[in-house]
DOFIFI-134671 format. One record per residue (C-alpha): residue in one letter; x, y, z. Coordinates in pm, whole numbers, plus 50000, padded with zeros to 5 digits. Layout:
AXYZ ...
END
This chain:
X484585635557893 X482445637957564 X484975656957414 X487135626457453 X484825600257363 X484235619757053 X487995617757012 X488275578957021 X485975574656795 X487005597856512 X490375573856551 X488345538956577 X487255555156242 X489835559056148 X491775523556190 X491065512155880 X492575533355663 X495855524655847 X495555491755732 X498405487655379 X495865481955118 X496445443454898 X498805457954641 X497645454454288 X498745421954062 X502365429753866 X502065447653576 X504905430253378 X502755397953387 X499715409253308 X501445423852992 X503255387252935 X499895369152967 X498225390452734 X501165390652499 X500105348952546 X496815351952531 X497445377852174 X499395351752006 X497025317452053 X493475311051837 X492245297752111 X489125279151873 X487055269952215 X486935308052348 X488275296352696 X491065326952712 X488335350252522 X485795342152827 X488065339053116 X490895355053088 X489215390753183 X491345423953215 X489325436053458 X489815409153706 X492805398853871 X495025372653631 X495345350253983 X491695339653906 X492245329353540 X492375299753408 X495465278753401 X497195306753577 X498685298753924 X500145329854137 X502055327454495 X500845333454800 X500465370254812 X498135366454435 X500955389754301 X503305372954079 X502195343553830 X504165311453966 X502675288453712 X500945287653376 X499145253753294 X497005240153026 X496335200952945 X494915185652607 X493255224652550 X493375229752172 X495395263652218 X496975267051827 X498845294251734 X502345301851933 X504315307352216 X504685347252301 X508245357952400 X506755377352654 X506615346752873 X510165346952976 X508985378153130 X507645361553414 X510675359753669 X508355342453915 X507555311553683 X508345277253838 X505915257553618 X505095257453262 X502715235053136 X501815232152755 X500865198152672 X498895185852356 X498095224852311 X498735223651946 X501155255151944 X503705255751697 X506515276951622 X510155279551823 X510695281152132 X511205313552239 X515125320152374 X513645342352621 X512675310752845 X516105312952955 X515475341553184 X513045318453360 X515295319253643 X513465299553937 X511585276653658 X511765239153763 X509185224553535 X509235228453149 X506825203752963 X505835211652587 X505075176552511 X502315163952211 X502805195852002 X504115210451669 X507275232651796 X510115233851561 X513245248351551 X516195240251724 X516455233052162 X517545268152260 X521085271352421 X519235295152694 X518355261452868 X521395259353003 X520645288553233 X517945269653407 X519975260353723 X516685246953855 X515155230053614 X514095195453756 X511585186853421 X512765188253106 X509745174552910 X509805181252494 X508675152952355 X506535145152054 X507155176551851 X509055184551558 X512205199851676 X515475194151472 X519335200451489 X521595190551801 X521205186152159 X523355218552304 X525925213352494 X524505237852738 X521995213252910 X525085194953086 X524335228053312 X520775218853442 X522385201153768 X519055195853948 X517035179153672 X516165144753732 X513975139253407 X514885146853013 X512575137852774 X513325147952399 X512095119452240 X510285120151890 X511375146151765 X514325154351440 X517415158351646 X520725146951482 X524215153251550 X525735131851814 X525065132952178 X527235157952376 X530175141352550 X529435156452874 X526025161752854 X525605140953180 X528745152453389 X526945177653594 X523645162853610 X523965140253875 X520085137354003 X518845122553642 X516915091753671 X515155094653355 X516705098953005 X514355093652718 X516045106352361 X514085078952141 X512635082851809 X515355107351656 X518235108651415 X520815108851703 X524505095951549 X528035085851696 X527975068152006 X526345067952302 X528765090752580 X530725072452851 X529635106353046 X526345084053148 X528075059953366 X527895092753594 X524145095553652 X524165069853988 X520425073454021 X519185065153668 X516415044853636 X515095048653254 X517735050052927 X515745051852629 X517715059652288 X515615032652048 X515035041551711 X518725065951649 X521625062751435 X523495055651706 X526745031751649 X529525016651847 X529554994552146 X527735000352449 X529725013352751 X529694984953005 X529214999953299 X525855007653168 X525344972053236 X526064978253631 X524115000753766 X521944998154068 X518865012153962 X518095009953643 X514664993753551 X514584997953201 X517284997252904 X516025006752551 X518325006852250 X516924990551964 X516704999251617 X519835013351607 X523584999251464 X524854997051823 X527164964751796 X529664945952041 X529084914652294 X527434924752609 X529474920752927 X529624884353067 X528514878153458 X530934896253634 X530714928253494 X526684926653473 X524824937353746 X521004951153720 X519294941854016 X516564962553917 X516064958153550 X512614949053444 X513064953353055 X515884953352848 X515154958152462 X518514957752265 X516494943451964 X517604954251601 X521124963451629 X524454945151541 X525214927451896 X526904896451919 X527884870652119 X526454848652369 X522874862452560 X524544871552868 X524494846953144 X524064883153365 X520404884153274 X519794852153516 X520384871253797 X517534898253684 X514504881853886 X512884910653809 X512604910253394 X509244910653245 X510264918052886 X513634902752708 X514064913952345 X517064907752173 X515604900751835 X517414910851515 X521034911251618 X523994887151598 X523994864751909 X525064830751897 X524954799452103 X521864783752238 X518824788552353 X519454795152772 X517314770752949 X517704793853235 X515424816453104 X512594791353247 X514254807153584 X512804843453583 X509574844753739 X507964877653572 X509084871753222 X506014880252996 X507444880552662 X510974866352526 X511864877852185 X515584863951990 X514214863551666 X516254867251346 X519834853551542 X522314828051493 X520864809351756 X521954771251729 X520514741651860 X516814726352008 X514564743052175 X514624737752524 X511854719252701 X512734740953047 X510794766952870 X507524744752934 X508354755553281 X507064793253276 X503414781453278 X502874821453228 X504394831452950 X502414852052700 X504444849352438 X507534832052263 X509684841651941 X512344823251805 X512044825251461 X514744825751209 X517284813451356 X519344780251307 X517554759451565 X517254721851489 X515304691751655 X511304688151722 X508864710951920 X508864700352238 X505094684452354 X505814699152699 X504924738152542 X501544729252554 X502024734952943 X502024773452826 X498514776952871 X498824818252904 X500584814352583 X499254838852344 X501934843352028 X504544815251948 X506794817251637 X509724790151499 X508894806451166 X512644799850962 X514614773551114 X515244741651047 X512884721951299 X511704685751169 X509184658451306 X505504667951354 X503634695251509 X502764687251861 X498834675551925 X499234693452280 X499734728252092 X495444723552029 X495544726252399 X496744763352423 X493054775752409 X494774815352493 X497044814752140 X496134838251888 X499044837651685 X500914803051564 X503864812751320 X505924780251194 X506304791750828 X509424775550666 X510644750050878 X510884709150760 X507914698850950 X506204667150865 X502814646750921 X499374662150902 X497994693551075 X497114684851429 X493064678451453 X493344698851820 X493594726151627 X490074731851644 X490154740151975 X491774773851899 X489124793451941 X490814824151955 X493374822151673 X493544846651456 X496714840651195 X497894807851135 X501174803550942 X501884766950820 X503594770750486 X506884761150334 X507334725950527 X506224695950404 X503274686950585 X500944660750362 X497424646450401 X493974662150312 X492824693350428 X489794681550646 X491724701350924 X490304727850755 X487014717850788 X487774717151142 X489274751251196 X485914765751059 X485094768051422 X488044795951492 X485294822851432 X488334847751435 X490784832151253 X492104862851006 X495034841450780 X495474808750664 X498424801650532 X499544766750457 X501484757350138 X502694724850152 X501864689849980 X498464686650076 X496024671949833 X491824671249799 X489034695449723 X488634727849928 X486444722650166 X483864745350138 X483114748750577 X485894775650546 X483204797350394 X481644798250778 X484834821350826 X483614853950830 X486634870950938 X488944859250750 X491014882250550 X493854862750383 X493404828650273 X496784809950101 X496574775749989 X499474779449743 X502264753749688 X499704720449719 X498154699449535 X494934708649560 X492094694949284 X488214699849183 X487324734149118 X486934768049313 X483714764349505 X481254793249401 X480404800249810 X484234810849854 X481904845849782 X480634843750114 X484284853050246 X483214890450252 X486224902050458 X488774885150236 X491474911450135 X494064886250027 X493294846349802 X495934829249733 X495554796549549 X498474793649296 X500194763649200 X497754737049247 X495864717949040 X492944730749010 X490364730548736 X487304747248571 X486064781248590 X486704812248833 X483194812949012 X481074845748849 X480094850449211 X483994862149296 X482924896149262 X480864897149617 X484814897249783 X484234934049736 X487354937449980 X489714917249769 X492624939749716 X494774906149624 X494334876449389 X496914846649221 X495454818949070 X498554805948860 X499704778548805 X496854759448793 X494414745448488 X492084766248510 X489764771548176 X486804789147990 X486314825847969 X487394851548302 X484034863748431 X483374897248395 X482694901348757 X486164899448841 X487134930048669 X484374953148907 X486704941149216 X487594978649266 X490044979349595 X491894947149321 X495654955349306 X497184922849268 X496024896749023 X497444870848839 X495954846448659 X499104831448482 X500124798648349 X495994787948316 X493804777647976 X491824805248007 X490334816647680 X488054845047576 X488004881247494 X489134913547765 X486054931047772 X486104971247808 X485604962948190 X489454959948233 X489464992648253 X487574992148620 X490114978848785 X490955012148856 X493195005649185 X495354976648981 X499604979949008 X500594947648885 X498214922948638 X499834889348516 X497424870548239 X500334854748069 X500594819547948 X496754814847860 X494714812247544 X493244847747589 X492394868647239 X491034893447039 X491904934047076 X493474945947398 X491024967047519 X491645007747502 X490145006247820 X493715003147994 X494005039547988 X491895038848330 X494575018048481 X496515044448604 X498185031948899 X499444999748685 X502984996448729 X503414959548632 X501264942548333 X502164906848204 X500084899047843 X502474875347699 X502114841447537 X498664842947458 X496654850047118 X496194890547168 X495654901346808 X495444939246625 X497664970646727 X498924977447045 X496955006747194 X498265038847197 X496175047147516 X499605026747671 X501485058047683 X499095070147923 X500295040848207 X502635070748337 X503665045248648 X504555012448453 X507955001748490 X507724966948336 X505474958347992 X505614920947865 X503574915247513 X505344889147344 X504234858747203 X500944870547045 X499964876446709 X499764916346781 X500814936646436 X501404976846331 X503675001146475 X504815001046817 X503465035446940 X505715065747011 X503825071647326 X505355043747487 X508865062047460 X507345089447690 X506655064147990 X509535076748202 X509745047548434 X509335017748169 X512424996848242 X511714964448097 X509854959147742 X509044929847579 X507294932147274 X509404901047104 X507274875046873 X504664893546749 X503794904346355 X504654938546434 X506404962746163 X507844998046115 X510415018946253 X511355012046641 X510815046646818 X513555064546955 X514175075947368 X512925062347691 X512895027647746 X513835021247320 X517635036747392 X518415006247600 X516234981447425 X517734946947327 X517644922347054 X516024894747253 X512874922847346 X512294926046955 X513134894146820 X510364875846635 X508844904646468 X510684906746082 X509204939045969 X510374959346264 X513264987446140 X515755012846294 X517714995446525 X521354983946323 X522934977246641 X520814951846748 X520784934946435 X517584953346329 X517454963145946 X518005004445943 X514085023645752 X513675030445421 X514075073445439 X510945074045139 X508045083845412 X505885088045121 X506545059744973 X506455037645328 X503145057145367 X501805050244958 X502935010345043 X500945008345387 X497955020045214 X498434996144938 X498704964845193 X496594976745475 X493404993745333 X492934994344954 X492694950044946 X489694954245158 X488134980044937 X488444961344660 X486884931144852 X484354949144955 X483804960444589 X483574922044491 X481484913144711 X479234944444625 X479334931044266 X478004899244323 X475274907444560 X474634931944291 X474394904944034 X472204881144255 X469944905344344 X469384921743954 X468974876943856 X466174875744097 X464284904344070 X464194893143710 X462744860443785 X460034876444049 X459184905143839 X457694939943933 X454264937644152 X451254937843996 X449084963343918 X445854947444037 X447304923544267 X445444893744468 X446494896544836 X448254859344808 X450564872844509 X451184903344755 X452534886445002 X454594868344801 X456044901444641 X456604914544946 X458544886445128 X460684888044802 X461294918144927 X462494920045254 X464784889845123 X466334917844924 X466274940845208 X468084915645471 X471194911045166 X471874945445185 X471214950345608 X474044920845606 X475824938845390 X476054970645602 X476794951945871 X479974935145727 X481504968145636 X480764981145973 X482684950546097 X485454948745893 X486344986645950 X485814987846345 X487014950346395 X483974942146610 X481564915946576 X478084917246678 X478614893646949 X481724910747103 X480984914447491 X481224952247450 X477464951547283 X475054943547604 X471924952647708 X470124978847453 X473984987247284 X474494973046898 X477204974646610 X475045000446445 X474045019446696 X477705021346854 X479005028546531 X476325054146412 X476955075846762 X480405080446659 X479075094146276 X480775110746163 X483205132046378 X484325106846644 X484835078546379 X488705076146594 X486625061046899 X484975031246666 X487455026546349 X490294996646369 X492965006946580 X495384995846330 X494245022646076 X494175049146312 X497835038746385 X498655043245971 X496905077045988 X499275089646231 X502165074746043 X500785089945708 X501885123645551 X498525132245442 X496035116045682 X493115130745484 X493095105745207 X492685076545465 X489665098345645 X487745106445343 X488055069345219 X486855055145625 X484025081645609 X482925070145288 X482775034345357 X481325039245719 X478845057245597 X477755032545347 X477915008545590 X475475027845789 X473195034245482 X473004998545373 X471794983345727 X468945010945821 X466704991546041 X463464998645821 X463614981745524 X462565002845243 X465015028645361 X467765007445287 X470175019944922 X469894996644653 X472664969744575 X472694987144249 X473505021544442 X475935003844673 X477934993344330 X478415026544253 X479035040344605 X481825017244625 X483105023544271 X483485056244313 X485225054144701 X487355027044505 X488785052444179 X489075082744398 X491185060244627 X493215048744374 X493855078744179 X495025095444509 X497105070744542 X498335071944175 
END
């Protein structure tokens, strides 16, 4: 018996070894995974920490694996900041029914070898960077059901292999680059579709008659395509579809009438921003289910449908920009719910109907661009939900409605181009819309502006242009901190623009024309950095540019024309790089024009005429490559016209007015004289050696007047009292202040700045300025004019010895100690001698 026991329990022992051991996980995809896991950065370290080699891949992350934890059935990750790309090896994994990738950030193709994926029926690579083209080996998916590769960057044509995936329900290719047109029979074979999303790409020809086939479709989206041609109608007859999206392409046709429209189910149809015409279809009655009708952009005619008032769950109707004819209908009052209503341009006619302020869910309403008369309802104060009101450019008459002050959640308020009248205490009254954001009404209202609007904190555009608006710009406007865009043109407005305007730090937009506005622009306005718009036309402003011009350094288009503005234009314009318009006519700019022009490399249009500006127009400005349109007509300037750029098309009528200009026979221009030494000789004749000799003259007589009254005060005495001292020594310094003045009239008739030009604040002087520059940056402080008839000179060295010479008596004559000053009788000399070496160089 023991012998037997023994026996059973040696094979008890041995029972378990019987049992077939778990077989191990496949190799092949533990080599694909890796391969995976190889190829992506994987910046969080979730692969690098999880996905161990020494544990079994069924327990890593993202990976799912059948029932046996053999074979890897799906591969999932969700908003995980992968990078990198897709490994080949994946198609590898013959077990696959799910692949995941969404919002990975993997880039790259996608890999042909996915079309050995076999028993895959989910493919979504949505929110990524892939690129390349939709591989053909799609088509071998027999089981796809989700087709999901939207939002990456994908380009060429849908292939004509996907009409093969005969169990997919969904495709979603949307925002992507496809083109090409859409395969006839893409959608013969795919029976089970009920979602087709292909938005967002550069899809052309038309839309495939193959997709009357797909029975179950519930979703068409193809907005934003190329797409052209008419819609196939049955498309407009099928039982389930809930939602129709076309827009933005050049789809045309009418839409079928009632008996050939049947969508039970529809719930939004957006055909917006196409080429359809014809009636709205009386079809769309019948859709009880509708929430959203856009149709805006397109060609449709007739009226307004008053059955629209019918539809129970329409949140938003949209027929903008039509050839929609006649009145509003009042029904419309009747769909207490509606959000929101836009009929703007179109060709509708009659008044607003009092009833809409019924619409008390009523959020937007536009009639912007039609041709509706009478006055603006009182009851539209009543719709306390509105945020938007949009009537722009209708014939509206009578004042703004008082109610409106009960908008307490308006934000922009378009009024303009009707011909509403009365003061603007409505204003006043809208102070209490906290959020209002834009003003805009422009039509003949008169009165002051009322200064409650300041209380607006939000407000980012204001645009009173187009009235009659009078008094002046009230300094608290400043307190409209979030104002991006003023508008206040053509009114009649008068005195100053407030110094405080330069608190709208956020003012990227600003057009006073039109207006009579006067004294001098304050030179706050020009440290508006975000400015790019300003015009300040057609005022009586007066004054000098200051240097600060050249802060504006954001400014494309600048309009001062039309005032009494003068002096230099500022070399400061250099800094306005991103200037592409600029508008200095018919005002009283004097000197050269600034070679620093020819570094506006973006300006495509240059007006200057009607000033008194004189010398040669620059060569530089032949370089500005996009310089279309230059005026420089009715000025004093002279010399030869350059050649290229904008100067081989220029015209008469952009020169005219300026009698020493040369070179252009065509135009009626008088050809140059070829003598460049002799042009040069002449300039320095006319332009520099008068003032020499003036200053010479004047040298002489100070000279003279000095020598007569030293003679009648004598020399001091040799044991004088401290009375007679005194005396002797305010004598003196009388002497002493002749000469400073002296200096300082040189300095200004050879920089052409006065001591009181707005460039000299704060510590800065003429003598100071001027003695910085001594004597090797003499360009940055001398008369732009004469730096112009250097560079047109032969020998430019004559004309810089004679400006160092005189600059530097300048500077020697107005020393700010006075016995350190060089005597009148010294100055004679000086100026003799800068005077005969001038003229023999000349000789």
């Amino acid at each position: 018996m023991a012998p037997l026991c023994i026996c059973m329990l040696f094979l008890v022992s041995l029972a378990p070894c019987a049992t077939p051991l778990t077989p191990p996980p496949n190799a092949t995809d533990l080599v694909a995974l890796l391969a995976f896991k190889a190829q992506v950065k994987d910046p969080l370290g979730i692969l690098a920490s999880n996905w161990n080699p020494t544990a079994s891949f069924c327990s890593w992350a993202g990976v799912s694996c059948d029932r046996h934890g053999q074979r890897v059935t799906g591969l999932q990750f969700n908003d995980v900041p992968l990078q990198g790309s897709i490994a080949p090896q994946l198609g590898n994994l013959s077990f696959l029914s799910s692949l995941v990738l969404s919002n990975t950030s993997i880039m790259g193709p996608i890999p042909n070898e996915f079309g050995s994926l076999r028993r895959l029926q989910n493919l979504v690579l949505i929110d990524n960077s892939l690129s390349g083209t939709v591989p053909h080996t799609l088509g071998n998916l027999t089981r796809l059901e989700l087709l999901d590769l939207a939002s990456n960057n994908l380009f060429g044509g849908l292939p004509q292999e996907l009409q093969n995936l005969h169990s997919l329900h969904t495709m979603r290719l949307a925002m992507n680059d496809l083109s090409g047109a859409i395969p006839k029979g893409l959608f013969n074979n795919t029976p089970n579709l009920r979602i087709v999303s292909l938005g967002s790409n550069r899809l052309t020809g038309a839309i495939p008659d193959s997709v009357i086939s797909l029975l179950k479709l519930e979703l068409l989206s193809l907005h934003k395509n190329l797409l052209s041609g008419s819609m196939p109608p049955a498309i407009f007859n099928m039982s389930h579809l809930q939602i129709v999206s076309v827009g933005r392409n050049n789809l045309s046709g009418p839409i079928p009438g009632n008996e050939s429209f049947r969508l039970p189910m529809l719930e939004t149809i957006a055909l917006q921003e196409n080429l359809f015409s014809g009636p709205i279809p009386l079809g769309l009655s019948a859709c009880h289910n509708v929430d959203t009708l856009s149709l805006a952009v397109n060609n449709f005619t007739g009226s307004v449908p008053s059955w629209l008032a019918t539809l129970p769950n329409l949140t938003a109707i949209y027929l903008s920009t039509n050839e929609l004819t006649g009145k509003i209908p009042i029904e419309v009052s009747n769909h207490t719910g509606l959000p929101a209503l836009d009929l703007s341009e179109n060709n509708l006619e009659g008044e607003i109907p009092p009833e809409l302020g019924h619409l008390r869910n009523l959020r937007y309403i536009s009639f912007a661009n039609n041709k509706i008369t009478g006055a603006i309802p009182e009851s539209i104060g009543n719709l306390s939900n509105l945020t938007t009101i949009d009537l722009f450019q209708n014939g509206l008459t009578g004042s703004v409605p008082m109610s409106f002050s009960n908008l307490v959640n308006l934000r922009p308020i378009y009024l303009d181009g009707n011909q509403l009248s009365g003061k603007l205490d409505f204003l006043a009254a809208l102070s209490s819309c906290r959020r209002l954001t834009t003003i805009g009404i422009g039509n003949n209202l008169s009165g002051k502006i009322p200064t409650p609007i300041t209380a607006m904190s939000n407000l980012q555009e204001l645009n009173l242009s187009n009235n009659s608006l009078s008094g002046t710009i009230p300094e608290e406007i400043s307190e409209l901190t979030s104002l991006v865009k003023l508008h206040l043109d053509a009114n009649k407005l008068v005195g100053s623009i407030p110094s405080s305007v330069n608190s709208l730090s956020q003012l990227q937009i600003m057009t006073l024309s039109q207006n009579s506005l006067s004294s001098v622009i304050p030179t706050s306005l020009w440290h508006l950095q975000k400015l790019i718009e300003l015009d300040l036309s057609q005022n009586s402003l007066s004054g000098y540019l200051p240097a600060d011009v050249g802060k504006l350094t954001a400014i494309t288009k600048m309009d001062l024309s039309s005032n009494n503005l003068s002096g230099d234009i500022p070399i400061s314009f250099v800094e306005l790089h991103m200037m592409i318009y600029l508008n200095l006519s018919r005002n009283l700019f004097q000197g050269s024009i600034p070679d620093s022009f020819g570094t506006l490399l973006s300006i495509e249009e240059l007006d200057l005429s009607s000033n008194v500006l004189s010398g040669a127009i620059p060569n530089s400005l032949a370089n500005l490559t996009y310089l279309a349109n230059l005026n420089l007509s009715f000025n004093r300037l002279d010399g030869r016209i350059p050649e290229g750029g904008v100067f081989s098309n220029i015209t008469l009528k952009s020169s005219m007015g300026n009698n020493a200009l040369c070179g252009l026979p065509s135009q009626g221009i008088a050809p140059c004289q070829n003598n460049i030494h002799s042009s040069s000789k002449q300039l320095l004749l006319e332009v520099l050696l008068p003032s020499v000799i003036a200053m010479f003259i004047l040298a002489s007589c100070l000279y003279m007047l000095v020598r007569r009254k030293t003679n009648k005060r004598g020399k001091i005495p040799p044991n004088p009292d401290a009375a007679n001292y005194q005396v002797w020594i305010n004598r003196k310094s009388s002497q002493g202040s002749d000469i400073y003045s002296y200096g300082i009239v040189l300095l200004e008739v050879f920089t052409r700045k006065k001591p009181i030009d707005p460039l000299f604040i704060g510590e800065l002087r003429l003598r100071q300025w001027v003695s910085k520059a001594f004597p090797h940056e003499l360009s940055k402080v001398t008369d732009y004019s004469l730096l112009q008839l250097n560079q047109r000179m032969e020998d430019s060295a004559i004309l810089n010895t004679c400006l160092t010479s005189i600059i530097d008596l300048g500077l020697l004559c107005s020393k700010y100690a006075t016995d350190e000053r060089i005597p009148m009788s010294d100055v004679v000399v000086k100026l003799n001698k800068i005077k005969s070496n001038y003229s023999s160089h000349l000789a």
